[in-house]
N, C-alpha and C positions, 0 to 999 in steps of 0.2 A: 136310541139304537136298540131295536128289540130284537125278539124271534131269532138269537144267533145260533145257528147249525154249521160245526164244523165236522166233516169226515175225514181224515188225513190217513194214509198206511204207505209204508216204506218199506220195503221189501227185498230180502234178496235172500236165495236158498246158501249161498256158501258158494266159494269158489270166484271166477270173473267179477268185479264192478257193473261187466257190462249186461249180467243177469237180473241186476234192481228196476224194478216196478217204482216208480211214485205215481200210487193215484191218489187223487184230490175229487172225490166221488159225490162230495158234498160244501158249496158253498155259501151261506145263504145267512143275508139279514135283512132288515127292513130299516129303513131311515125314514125316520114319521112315517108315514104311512104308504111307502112304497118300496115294494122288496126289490131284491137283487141277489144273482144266482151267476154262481160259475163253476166249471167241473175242468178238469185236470188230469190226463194219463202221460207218463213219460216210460216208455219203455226201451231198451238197449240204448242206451244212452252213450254207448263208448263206438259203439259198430254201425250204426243206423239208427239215429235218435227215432222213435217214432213218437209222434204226438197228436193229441187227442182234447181239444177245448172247447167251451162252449162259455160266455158271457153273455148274461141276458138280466136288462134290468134301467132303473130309471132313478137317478140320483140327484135331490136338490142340494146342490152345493153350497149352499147357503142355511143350510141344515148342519152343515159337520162344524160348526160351532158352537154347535151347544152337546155334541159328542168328542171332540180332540180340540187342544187344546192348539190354537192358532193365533198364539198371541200378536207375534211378528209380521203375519199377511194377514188380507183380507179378500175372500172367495167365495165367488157367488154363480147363480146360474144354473140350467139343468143340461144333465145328461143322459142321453139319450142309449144304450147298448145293446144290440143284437148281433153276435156275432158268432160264427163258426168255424171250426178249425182239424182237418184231422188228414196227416202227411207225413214222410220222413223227409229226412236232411239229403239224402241223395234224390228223391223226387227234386226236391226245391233245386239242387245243385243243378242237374240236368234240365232243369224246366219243362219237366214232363208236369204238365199244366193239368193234361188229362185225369191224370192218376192225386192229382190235388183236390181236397176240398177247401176250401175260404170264402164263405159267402157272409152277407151280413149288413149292418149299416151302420154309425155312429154319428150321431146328430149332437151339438149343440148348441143351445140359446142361450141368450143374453148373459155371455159369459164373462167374470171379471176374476183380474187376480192383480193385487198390489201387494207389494213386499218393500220392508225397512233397506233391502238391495236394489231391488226393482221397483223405486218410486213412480217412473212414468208409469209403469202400469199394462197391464195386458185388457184390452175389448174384444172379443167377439162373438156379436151380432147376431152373426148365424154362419152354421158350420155343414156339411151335410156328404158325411163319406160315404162312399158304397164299395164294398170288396168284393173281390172277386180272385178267382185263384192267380188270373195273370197282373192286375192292375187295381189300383184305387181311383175311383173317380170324384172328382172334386166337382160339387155341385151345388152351392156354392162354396167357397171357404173364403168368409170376409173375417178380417184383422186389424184393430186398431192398434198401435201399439204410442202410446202417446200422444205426441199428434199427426204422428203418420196411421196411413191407411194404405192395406192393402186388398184388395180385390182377387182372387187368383181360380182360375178354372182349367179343367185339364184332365190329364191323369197320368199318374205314375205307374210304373212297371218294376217288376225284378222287387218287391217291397219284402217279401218273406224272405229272399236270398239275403240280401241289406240288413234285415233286423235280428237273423239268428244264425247267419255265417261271415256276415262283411263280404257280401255279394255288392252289387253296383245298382245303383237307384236311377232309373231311367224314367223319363218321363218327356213329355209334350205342355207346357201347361202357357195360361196369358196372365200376364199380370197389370191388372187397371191399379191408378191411383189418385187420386187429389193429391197429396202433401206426402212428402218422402222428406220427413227431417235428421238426415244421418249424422248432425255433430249432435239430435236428443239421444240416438241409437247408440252411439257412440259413447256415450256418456258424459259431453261435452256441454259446457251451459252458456248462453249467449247472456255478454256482459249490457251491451246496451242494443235497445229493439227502438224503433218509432213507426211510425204511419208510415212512411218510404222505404221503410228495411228492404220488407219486399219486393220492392218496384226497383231498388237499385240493386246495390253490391249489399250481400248480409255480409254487417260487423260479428265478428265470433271471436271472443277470450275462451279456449280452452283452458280447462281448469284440471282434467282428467286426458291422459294418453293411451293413443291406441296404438300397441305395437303393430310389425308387420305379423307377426305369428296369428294375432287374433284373430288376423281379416284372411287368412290361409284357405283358400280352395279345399275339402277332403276331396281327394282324390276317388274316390268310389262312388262318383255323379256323374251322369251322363244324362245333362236336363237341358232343354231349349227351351230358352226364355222369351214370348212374345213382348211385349212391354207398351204400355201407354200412358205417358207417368204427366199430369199437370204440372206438377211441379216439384223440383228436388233442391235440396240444399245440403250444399257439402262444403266445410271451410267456410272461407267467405264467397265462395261459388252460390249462384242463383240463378237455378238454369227452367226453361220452362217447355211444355209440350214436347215432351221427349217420346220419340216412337222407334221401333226396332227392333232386332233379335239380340238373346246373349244365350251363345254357345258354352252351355257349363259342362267339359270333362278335364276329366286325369288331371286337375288342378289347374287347370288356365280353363278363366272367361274370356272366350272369343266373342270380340263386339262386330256386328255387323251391320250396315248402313242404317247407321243410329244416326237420327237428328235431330236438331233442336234449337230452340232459341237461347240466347245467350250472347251477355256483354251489346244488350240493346242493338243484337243483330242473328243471325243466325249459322249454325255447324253442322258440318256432316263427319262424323268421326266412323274409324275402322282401325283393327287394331285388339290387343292381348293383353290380359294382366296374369301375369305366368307366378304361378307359385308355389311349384314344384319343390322347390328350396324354401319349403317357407320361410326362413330366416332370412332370406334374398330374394323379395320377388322381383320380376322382371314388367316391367312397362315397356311397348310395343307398339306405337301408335301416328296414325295420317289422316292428320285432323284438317279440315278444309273449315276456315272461317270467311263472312261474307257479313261485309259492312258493321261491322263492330267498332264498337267504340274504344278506341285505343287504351283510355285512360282509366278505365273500367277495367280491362284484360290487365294490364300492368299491374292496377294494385290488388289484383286478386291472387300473385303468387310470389311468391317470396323468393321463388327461385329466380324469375328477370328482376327483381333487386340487388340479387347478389349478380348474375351475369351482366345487365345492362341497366348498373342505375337510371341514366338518365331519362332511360324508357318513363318510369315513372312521373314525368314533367312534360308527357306528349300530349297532346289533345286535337283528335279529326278524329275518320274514320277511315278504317283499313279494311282492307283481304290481304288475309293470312293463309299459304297452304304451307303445312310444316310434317314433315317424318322424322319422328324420333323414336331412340328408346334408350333407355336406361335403368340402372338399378335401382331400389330405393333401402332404403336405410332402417332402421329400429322402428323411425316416428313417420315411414309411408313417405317421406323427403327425398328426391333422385337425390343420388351420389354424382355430384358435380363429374369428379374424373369418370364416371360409365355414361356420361350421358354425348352420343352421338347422332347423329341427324342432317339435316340440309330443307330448304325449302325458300320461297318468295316471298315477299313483304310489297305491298303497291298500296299508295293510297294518294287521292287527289291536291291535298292540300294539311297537312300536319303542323300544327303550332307547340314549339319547345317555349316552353314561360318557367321562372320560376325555380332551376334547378341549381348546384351549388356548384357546379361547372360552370355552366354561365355566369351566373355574377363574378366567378373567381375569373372568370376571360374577359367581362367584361371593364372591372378594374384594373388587370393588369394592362388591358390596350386602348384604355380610356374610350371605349366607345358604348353608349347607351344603349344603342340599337341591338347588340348582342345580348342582351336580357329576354330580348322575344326576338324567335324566328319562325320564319316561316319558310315550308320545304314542300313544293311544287311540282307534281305528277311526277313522284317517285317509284320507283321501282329497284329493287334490291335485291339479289343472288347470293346465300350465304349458307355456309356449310358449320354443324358445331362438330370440334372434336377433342372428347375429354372435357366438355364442359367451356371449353373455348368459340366465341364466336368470334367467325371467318367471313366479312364480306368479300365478295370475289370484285 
């Protein structure tokens, strides 16, 4: 780390706070062999912040190892910075765009970072921002993050209000994906994996919990989310070619005509995840399923175990159309009493084998045949309230 140039003066004649000057008129080093420069003015700081930046410079990140001491991570990669800056705080407020300058660009490549907290790890590939007074353009910004991948293009708006007043982050952006693994993101680890993991239902021991507070909406976004995700896994959920919009403001993601395959058939879901209350979020949702495998959806939530064991011992294929909503609890689990709803159940031919109800019926009334049944172009009308299920 050579050529270090610092200019630093702090100033104020006497009298207001709001009369201090910080300029930063001089910032400048080299890392191996490639400088980097930044300049700094902050004037009336208490009345109308005015400011004045400029970064400009090209950083291998894989260099700052052999200048600061980085025991714990490991970080690599170059950085790319050209960027300019000079506006007050009531310009930004008003979005007089006009009277703004922000121009600039921030690139980079092959970037990595692992840490003794953050073992999966951060990749990306390639990044390539462009500023502008009103928005940031994302051109590309690819993301590995373990073994998910994210893909994302677009742009954001309102970015200067957001980063030095807690203004609101607006944006337009698409998000492509291969693999979205939210119990790695999560910090959740899968106990046993095989060649079918995939193909069927993923088995998941978590090991580590995610309260509700973690997964909390902030409220100062106002983004729409395109979305085209290969494939997601969440729990023991294994869902695939998922396309649609999510409406992100004021702390609810509104989902709209998202769908997808899943439980060896496929859904059209619509519907909210409210979390306003972060400590209380709200689930909101009318979910349409189509030719799913019964036995598959049962054992993927813990919640029809505890409402309808026997569900668990079904095996055909069904259509599900279900409205519900409910609260969920510390560990993202509805609250049995908040969860109300109604919807239809149809399916051609369903076989009960195998459940502890059965056997217990069928010893007490000596008949074998109650071990397996079979239930014959069904159709059911049933209302939940409080967590109670209502056949009508």
């Amino acid at each position: 780390l050579n050529d270090i140039n610092v200019d630093l003066s702090v100033k104020n004649p006497g009298g207001s706070a709001d009369l201090t000057v910080v300029d930063l008129s001089k910032f400048h080093f080299e890392l191996g062999s490639n400088p980097f420069d930044a300049t700094l003015n902050v004037a009336t700081p208490l009345s109308n912040a005015t400011i004045a930046a400029m970064l400009k410079g090209v950083i291998e990140l894989g260099s700052l190892k052999d200048a600061l001491p980085l025991d714990s991570m490991t970080i690599d990669g170059v950085v790319n910075a050209n960027l300019n800056l000079a506006t007050d705080m009531k310009a930004i407020e008003a979005a007089a765009y006009e009277t703004i300058k922000a121009n600039g660009s921030l690139g980079l490549k092959t970037f990595t970072f692992e840490s003794t907290d953050f073992p999966q790890g951060v990749i990306i590939p390639e990044a390539q921002l462009a500023f502008s007074p009103k928005a940031i353009e994302l051109n590309p910004l690819k993301v590995n993050v373990g073994k998910s991948d994210f893909d994302v293009t677009g742009k954001v708006e309102n970015y200067l209000a957001y980063a030095l007043s807690d203004g609101t982050l607006k944006g337009k952006v698409t998000l492509a994906s291969k693999l979205i693994d939210c119990n790695e993101l999560m910090g959740e680890t899968t106990a046993t994996t095989d060649s079918t993991a995939t193909e069927e239902v993923a088995t998941t021991d978590s090991t580590a919990t995610t309260s509700a507070a973690d997964l909390a909406i902030p409220k100062n976004l106002d983004i729409l989310v395109t979305a085209d995700i290969d494939k997601l896994l969440f729990d023991k959920l294994n869902i695939d070619n998922i396309t649609g919009q999510i409406d992100i403001r004021e702390g609810v993601a509104q989902l709209s005509k998202l769908k997808m395959n899943i439980f060896e058939g496929s859904a059209s879901l619509n519907g909210s995840y409210n979390t306003k209350t972060p400590e209380k979020p709200i689930v909101d949702m009318a979910i349409d399923l189509s030719s799913v495998n019964i036995n598959s959806l049962t054992n993927s939530f813990s919640t029809i175990d505890s409402m309808l064991p026997i569900a668990k011992s079904a095996y055909g294929i069904i259509d599900l159309a279900l409205n519900v909503d409910t609260q969920l609890d510390g560990e993202l689990s509805p609250v049995l009493e908040t969860t109300n709803g109604k919807g239809t159940f149809r399916s051609a031919d369903i076989q009960l084998k195998g459940s502890e109800f059965q056997e217990k019926l069928s010893k007490l009334l000596n008949k074998e045949n109650l071990k397996e049944l079979s239930l014959k172009d069904l159709s059911v009308n049933f209302t939940i309230e409080k967590g109670n299920i209502i056949v009508e």
